[in-house]
DOKOLGU-616649 format. One record per atom (N, C-alpha, C, O): residue number from 1; residue in three letters; atom name; x, y, z. Coordinates in nm, 4 decimals, padded with zeros to 6 digits, always signed. Layout:
<torkes>
+-------+--------+------+----------+----------+----------+
| dokol | kolvex | tilo |       xx |       yy |       zz |
+-------+--------+------+----------+----------+----------+
|   NUM |    ALA |   CA |        X |        Y |        Z |
...
+-------+--------+------+----------+----------+----------+
</torkes>
This chain:
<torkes>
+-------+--------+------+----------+----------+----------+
| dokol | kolvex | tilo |       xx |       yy |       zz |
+-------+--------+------+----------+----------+----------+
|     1 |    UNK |    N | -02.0446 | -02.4259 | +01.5715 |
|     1 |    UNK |   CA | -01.9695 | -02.3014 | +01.5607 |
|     1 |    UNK |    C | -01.9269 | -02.2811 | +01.4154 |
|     1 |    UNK |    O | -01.8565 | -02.3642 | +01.3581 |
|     2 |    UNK |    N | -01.9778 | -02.1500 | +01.3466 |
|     2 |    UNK |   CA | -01.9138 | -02.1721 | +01.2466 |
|     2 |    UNK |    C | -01.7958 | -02.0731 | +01.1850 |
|     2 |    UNK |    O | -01.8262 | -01.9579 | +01.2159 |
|     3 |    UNK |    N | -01.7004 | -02.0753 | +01.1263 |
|     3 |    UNK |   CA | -01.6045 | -02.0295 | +01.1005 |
|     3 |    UNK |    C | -01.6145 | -01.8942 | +00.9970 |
|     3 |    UNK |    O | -01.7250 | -01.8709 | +00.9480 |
|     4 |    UNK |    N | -01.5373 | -01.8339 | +00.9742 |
|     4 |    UNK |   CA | -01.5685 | -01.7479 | +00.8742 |
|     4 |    UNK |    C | -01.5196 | -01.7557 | +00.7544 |
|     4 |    UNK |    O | -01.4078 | -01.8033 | +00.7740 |
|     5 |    UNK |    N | -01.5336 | -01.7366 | +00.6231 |
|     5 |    UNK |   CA | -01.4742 | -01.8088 | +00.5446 |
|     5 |    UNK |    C | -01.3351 | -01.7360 | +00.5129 |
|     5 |    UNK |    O | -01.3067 | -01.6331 | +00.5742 |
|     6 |    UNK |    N | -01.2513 | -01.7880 | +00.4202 |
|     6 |    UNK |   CA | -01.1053 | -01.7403 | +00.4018 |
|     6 |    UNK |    C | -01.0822 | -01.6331 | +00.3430 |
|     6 |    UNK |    O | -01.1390 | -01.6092 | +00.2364 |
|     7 |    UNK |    N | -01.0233 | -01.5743 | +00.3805 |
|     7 |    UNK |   CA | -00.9668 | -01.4266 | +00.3071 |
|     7 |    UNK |    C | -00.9032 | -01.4528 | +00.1576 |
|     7 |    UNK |    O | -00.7921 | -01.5055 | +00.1521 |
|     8 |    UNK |    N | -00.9652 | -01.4203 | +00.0480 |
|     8 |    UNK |   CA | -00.9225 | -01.4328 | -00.0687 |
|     8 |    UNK |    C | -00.8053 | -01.3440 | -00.0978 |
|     8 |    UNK |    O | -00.7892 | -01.2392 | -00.0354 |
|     9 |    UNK |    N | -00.7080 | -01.3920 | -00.2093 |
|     9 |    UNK |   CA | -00.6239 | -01.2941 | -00.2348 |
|     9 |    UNK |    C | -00.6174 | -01.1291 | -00.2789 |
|     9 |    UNK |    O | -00.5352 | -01.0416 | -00.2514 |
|    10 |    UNK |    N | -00.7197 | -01.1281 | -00.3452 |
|    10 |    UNK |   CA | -00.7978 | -00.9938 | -00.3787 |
|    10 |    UNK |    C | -00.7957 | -00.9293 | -00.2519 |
|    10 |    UNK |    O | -00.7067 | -00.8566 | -00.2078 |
|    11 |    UNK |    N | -00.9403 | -00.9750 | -00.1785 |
|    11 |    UNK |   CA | -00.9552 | -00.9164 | -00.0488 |
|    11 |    UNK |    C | -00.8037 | -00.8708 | +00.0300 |
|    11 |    UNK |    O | -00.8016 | -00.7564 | +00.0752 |
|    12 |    UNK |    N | -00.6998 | -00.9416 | +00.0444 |
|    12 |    UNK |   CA | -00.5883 | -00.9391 | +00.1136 |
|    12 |    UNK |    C | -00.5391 | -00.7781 | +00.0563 |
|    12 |    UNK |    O | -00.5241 | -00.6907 | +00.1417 |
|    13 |    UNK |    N | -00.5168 | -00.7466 | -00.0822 |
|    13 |    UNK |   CA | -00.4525 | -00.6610 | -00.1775 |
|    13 |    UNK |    C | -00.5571 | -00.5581 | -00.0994 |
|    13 |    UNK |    O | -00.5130 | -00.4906 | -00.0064 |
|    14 |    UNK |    N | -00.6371 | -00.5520 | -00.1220 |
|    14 |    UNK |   CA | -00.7605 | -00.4275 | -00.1084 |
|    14 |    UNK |    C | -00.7210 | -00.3920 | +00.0737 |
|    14 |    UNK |    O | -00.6881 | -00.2798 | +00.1123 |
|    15 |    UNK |    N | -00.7292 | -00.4692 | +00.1319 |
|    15 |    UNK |   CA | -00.6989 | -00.4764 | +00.2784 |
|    15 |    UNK |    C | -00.5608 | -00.3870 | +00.2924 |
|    15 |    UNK |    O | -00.5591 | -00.2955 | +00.3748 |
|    16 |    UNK |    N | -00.4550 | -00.4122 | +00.2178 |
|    16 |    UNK |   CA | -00.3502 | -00.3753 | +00.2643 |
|    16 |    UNK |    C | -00.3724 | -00.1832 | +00.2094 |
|    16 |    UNK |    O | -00.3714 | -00.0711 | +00.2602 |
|    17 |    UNK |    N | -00.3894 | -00.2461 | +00.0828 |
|    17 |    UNK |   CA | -00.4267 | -00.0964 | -00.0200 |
|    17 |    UNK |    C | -00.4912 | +00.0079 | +00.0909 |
|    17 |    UNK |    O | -00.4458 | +00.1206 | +00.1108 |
|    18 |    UNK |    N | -00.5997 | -00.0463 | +00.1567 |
|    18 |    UNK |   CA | -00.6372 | +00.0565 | +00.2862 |
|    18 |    UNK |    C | -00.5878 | +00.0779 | +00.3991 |
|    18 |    UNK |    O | -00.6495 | +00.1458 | +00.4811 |
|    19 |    UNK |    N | -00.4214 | +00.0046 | +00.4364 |
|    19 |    UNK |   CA | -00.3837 | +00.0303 | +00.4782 |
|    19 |    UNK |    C | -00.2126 | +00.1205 | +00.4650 |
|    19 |    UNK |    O | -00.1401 | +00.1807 | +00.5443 |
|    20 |    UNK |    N | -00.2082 | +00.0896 | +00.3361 |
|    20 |    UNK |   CA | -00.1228 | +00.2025 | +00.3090 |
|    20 |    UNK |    C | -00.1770 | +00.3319 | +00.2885 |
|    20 |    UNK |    O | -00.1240 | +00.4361 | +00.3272 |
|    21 |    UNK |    N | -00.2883 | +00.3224 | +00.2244 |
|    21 |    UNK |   CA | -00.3586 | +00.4506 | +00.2060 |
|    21 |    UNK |    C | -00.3193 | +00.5240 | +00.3653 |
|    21 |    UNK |    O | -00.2231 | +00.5990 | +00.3822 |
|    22 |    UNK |    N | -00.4131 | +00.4846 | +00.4688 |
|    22 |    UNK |   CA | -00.4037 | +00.5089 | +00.5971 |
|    22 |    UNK |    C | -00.2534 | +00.5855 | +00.6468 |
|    22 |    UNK |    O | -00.2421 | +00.6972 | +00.6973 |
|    23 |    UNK |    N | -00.1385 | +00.4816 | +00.6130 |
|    23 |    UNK |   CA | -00.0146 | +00.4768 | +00.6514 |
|    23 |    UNK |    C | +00.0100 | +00.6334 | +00.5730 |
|    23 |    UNK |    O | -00.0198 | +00.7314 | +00.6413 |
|    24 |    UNK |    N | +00.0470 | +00.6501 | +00.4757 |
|    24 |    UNK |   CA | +00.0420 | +00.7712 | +00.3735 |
|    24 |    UNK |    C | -00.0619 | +00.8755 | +00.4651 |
|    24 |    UNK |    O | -00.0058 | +00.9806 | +00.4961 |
|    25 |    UNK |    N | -00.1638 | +00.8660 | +00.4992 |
|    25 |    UNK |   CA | -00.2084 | +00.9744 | +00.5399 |
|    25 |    UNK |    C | -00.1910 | +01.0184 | +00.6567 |
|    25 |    UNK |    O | -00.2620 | +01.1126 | +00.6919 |
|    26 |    UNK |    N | -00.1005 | +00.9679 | +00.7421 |
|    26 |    UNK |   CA | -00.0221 | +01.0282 | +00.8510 |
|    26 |    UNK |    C | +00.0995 | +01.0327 | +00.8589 |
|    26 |    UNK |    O | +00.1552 | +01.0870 | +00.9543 |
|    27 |    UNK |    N | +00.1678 | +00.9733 | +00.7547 |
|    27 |    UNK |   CA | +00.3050 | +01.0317 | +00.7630 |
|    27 |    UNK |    C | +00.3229 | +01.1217 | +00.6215 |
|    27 |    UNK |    O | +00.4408 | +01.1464 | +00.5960 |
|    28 |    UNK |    N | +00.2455 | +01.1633 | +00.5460 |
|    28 |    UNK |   CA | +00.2837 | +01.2017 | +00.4298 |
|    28 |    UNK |    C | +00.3620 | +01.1200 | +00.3363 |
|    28 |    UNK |    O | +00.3656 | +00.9993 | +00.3121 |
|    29 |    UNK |    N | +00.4364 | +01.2445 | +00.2819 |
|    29 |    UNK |   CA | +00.4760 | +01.1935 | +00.1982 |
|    29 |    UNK |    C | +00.6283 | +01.0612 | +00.1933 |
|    29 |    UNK |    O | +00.7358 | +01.0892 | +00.2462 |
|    30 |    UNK |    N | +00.6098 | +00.9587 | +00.1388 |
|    30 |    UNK |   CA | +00.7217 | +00.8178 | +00.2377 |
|    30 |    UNK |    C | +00.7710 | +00.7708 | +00.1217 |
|    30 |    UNK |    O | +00.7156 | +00.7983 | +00.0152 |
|    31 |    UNK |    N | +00.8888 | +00.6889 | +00.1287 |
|    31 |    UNK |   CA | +00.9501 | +00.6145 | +00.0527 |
|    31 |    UNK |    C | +00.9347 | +00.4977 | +00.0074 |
|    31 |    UNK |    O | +00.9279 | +00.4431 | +00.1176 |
|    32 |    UNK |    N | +00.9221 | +00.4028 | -00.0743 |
|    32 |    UNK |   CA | +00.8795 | +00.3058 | -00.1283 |
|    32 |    UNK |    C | +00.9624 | +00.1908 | +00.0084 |
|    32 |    UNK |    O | +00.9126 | +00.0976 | +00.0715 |
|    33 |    UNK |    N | +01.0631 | +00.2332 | +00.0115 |
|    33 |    UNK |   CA | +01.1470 | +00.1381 | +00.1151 |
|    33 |    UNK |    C | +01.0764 | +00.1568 | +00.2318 |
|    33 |    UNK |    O | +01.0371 | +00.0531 | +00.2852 |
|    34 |    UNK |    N | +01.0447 | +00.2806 | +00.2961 |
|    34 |    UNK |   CA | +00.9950 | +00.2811 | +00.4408 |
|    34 |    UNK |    C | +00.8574 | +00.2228 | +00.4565 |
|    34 |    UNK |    O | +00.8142 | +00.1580 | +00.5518 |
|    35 |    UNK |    N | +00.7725 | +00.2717 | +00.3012 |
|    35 |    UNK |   CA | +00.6643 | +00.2142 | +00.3734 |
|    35 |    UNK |    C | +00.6046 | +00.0354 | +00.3288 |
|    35 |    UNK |    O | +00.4929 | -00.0136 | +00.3456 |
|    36 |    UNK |    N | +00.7213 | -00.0219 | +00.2732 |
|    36 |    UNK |   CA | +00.7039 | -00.1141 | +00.3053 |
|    36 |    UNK |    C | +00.7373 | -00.1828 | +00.4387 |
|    36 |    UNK |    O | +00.6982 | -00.2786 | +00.5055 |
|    37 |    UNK |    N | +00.8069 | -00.1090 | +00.4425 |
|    37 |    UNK |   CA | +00.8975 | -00.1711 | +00.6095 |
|    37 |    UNK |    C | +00.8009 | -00.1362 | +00.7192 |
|    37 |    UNK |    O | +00.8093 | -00.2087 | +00.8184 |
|    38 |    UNK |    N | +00.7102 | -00.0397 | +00.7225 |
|    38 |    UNK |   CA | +00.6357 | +00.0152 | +00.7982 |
|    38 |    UNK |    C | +00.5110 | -00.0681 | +00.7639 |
|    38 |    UNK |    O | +00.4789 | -00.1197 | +00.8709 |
|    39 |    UNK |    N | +00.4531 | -00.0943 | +00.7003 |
|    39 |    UNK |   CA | +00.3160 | -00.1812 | +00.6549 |
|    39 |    UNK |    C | +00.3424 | -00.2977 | +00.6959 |
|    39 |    UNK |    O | +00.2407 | -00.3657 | +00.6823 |
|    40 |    UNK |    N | +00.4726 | -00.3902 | +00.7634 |
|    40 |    UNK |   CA | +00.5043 | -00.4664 | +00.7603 |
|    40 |    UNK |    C | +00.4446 | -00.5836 | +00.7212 |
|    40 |    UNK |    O | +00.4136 | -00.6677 | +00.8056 |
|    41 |    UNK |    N | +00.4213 | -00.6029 | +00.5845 |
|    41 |    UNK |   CA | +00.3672 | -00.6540 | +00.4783 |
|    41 |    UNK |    C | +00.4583 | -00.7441 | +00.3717 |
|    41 |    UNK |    O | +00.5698 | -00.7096 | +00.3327 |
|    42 |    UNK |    N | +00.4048 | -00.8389 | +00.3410 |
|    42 |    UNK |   CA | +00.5393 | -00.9089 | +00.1960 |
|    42 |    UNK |    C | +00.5278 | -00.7565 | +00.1238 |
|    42 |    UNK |    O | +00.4300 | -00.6818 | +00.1266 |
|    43 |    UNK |    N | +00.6883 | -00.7284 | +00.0431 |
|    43 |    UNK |   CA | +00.7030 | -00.6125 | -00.0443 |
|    43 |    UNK |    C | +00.5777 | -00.6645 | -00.1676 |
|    43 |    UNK |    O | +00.4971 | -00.5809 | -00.2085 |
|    44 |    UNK |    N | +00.5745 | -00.7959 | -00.2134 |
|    44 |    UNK |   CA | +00.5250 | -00.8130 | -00.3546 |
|    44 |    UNK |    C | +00.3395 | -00.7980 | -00.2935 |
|    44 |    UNK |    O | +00.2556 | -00.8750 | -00.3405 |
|    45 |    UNK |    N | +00.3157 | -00.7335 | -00.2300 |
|    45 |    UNK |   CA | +00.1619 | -00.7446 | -00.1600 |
|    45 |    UNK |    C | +00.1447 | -00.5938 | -00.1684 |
|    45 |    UNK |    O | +00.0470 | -00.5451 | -00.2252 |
|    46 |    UNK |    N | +00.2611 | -00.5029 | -00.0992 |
|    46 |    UNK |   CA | +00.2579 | -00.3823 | -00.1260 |
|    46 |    UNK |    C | +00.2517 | -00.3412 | -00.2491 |
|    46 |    UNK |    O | +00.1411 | -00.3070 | -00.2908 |
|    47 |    UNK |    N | +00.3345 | -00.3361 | -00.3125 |
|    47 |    UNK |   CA | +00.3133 | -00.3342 | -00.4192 |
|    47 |    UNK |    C | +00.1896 | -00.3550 | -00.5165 |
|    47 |    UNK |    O | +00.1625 | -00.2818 | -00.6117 |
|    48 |    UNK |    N | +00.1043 | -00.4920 | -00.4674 |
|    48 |    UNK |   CA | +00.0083 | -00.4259 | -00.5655 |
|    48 |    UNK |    C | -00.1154 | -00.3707 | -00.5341 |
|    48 |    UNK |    O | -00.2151 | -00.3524 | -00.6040 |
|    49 |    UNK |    N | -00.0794 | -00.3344 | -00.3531 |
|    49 |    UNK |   CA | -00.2001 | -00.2733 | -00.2833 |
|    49 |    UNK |    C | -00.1742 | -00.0901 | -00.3917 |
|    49 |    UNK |    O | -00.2591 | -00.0207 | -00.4477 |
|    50 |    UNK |    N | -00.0145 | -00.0707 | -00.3784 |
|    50 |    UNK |   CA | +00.0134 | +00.0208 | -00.4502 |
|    50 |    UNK |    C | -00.0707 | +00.0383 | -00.5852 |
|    50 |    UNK |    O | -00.1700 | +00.1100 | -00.5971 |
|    51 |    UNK |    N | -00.0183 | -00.0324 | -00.6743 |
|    51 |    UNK |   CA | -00.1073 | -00.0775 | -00.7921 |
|    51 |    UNK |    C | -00.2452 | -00.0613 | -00.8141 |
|    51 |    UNK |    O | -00.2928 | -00.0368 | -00.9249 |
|    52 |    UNK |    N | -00.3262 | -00.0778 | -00.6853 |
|    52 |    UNK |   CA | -00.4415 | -00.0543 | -00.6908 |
|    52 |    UNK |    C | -00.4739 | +00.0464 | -00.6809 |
|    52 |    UNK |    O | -00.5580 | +00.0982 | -00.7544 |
|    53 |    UNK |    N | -00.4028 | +00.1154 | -00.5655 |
|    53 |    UNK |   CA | -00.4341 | +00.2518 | -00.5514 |
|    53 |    UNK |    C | -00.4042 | +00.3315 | -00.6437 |
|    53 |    UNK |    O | -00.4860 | +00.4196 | -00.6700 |
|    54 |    UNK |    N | -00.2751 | +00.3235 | -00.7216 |
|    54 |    UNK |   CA | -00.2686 | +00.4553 | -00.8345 |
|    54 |    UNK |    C | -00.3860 | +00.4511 | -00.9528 |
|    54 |    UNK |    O | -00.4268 | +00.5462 | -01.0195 |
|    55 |    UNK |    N | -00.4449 | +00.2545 | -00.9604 |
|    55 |    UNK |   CA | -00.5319 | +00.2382 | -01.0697 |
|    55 |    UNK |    C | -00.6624 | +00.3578 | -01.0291 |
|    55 |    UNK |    O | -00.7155 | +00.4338 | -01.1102 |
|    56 |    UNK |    N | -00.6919 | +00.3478 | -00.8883 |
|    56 |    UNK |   CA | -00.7917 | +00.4472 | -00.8816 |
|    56 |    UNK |    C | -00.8092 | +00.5653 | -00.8550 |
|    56 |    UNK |    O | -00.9138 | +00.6146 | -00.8128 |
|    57 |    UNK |    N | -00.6502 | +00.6519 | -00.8905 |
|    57 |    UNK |   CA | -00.6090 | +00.7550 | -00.9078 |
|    57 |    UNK |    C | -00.6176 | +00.8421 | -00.7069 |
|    57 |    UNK |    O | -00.6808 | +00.9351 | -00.6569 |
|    58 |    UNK |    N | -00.5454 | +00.7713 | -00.6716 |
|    58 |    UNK |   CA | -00.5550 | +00.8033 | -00.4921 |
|    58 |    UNK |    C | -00.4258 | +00.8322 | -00.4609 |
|    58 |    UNK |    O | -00.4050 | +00.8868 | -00.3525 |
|    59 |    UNK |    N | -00.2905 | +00.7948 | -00.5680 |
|    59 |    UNK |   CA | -00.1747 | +00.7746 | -00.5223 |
|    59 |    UNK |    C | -00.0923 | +00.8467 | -00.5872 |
|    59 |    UNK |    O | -00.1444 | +00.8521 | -00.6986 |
|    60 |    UNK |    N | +00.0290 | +00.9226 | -00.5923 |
|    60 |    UNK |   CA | +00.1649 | +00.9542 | -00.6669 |
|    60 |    UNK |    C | +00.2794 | +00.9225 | -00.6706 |
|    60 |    UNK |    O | +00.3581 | +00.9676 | -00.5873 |
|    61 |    UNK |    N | +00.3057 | +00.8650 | -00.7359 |
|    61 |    UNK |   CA | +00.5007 | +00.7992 | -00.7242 |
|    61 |    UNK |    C | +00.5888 | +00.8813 | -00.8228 |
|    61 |    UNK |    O | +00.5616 | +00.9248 | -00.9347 |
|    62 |    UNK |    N | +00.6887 | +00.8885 | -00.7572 |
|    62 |    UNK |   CA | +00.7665 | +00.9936 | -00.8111 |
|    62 |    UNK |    C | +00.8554 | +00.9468 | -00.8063 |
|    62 |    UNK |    O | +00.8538 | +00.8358 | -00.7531 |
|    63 |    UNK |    N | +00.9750 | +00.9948 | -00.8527 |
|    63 |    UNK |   CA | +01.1466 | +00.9176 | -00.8273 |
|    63 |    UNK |    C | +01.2278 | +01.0451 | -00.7750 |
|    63 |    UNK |    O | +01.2260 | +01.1452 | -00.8466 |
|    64 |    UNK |    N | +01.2903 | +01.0477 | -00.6694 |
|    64 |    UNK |   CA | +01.4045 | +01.1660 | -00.5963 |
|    64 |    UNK |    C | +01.5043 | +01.1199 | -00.5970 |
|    64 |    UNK |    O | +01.5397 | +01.0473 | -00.5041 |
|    65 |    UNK |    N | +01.5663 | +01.1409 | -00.6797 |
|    65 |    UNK |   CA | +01.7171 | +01.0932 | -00.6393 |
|    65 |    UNK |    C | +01.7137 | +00.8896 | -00.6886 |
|    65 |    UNK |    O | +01.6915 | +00.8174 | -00.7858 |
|    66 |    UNK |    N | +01.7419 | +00.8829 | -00.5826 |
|    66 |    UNK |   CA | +01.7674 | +00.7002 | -00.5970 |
|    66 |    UNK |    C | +01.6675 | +00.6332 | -00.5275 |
|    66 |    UNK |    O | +01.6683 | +00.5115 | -00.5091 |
|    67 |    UNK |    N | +01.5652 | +00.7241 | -00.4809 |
|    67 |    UNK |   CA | +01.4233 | +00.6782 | -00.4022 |
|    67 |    UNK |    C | +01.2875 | +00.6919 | -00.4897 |
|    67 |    UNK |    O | +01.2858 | +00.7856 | -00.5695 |
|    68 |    UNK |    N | +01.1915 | +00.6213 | -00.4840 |
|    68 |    UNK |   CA | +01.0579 | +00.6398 | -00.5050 |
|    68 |    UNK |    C | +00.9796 | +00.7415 | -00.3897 |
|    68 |    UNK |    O | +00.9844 | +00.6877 | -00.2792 |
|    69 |    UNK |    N | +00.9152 | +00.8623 | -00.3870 |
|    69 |    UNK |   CA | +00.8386 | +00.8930 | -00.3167 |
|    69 |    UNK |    C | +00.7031 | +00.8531 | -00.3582 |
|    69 |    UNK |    O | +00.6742 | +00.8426 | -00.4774 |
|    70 |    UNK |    N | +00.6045 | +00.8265 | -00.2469 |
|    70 |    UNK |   CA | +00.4761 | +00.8100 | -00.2463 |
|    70 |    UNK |    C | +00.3958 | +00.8658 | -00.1767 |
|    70 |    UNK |    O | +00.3986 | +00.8640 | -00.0536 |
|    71 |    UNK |    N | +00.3233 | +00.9160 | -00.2372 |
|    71 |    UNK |   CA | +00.2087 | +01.0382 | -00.1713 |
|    71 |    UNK |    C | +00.0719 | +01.0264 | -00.2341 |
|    71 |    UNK |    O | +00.0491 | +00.9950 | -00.3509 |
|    72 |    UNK |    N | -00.0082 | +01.0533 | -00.1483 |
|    72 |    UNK |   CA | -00.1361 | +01.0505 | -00.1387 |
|    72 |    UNK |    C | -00.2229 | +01.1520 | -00.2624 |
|    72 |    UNK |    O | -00.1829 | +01.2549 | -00.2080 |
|    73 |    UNK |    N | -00.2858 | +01.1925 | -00.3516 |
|    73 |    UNK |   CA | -00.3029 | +01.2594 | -00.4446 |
|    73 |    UNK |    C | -00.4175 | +01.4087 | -00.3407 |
|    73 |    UNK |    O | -00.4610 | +01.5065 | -00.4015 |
+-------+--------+------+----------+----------+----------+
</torkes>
């Protein structure tokens, strides 16, 4: 039987990155707080699924008030 091999850290980032993407595209536009809480994900993972996504121009962060909004481009 053989196993599959391990999920690299990269892979993990990219994984989540498509799943915030996802998350963002049904709730709109969300808060840096909610949608970590909602991805239920380590924050420092979100973050650089985030990271990835604005690198490939998919994402918008904004600041309202005392919140980050994040939205889908």
């Amino acid at each position: 039987m053989e196993t599959a091999p391990p999920i690299t850290f990269v892979q993990e980032i990219g994984e989540t990155a498509g799943l915030v993407w996802n998350l963002l595209d049904k709730s709109g536009p969300t808060t840096l707080t909610k949608l970590v809480k909602t991805a239920d994900k380590p924050r420092d993972l979100v973050m650089q699924a985030l990271g990835w996504l604005a690198r490939e121009e998919k994402i918008e962060i904004h600041e309202e008030r005392r919140s980050r909004i994040v939205s889908l481009r």
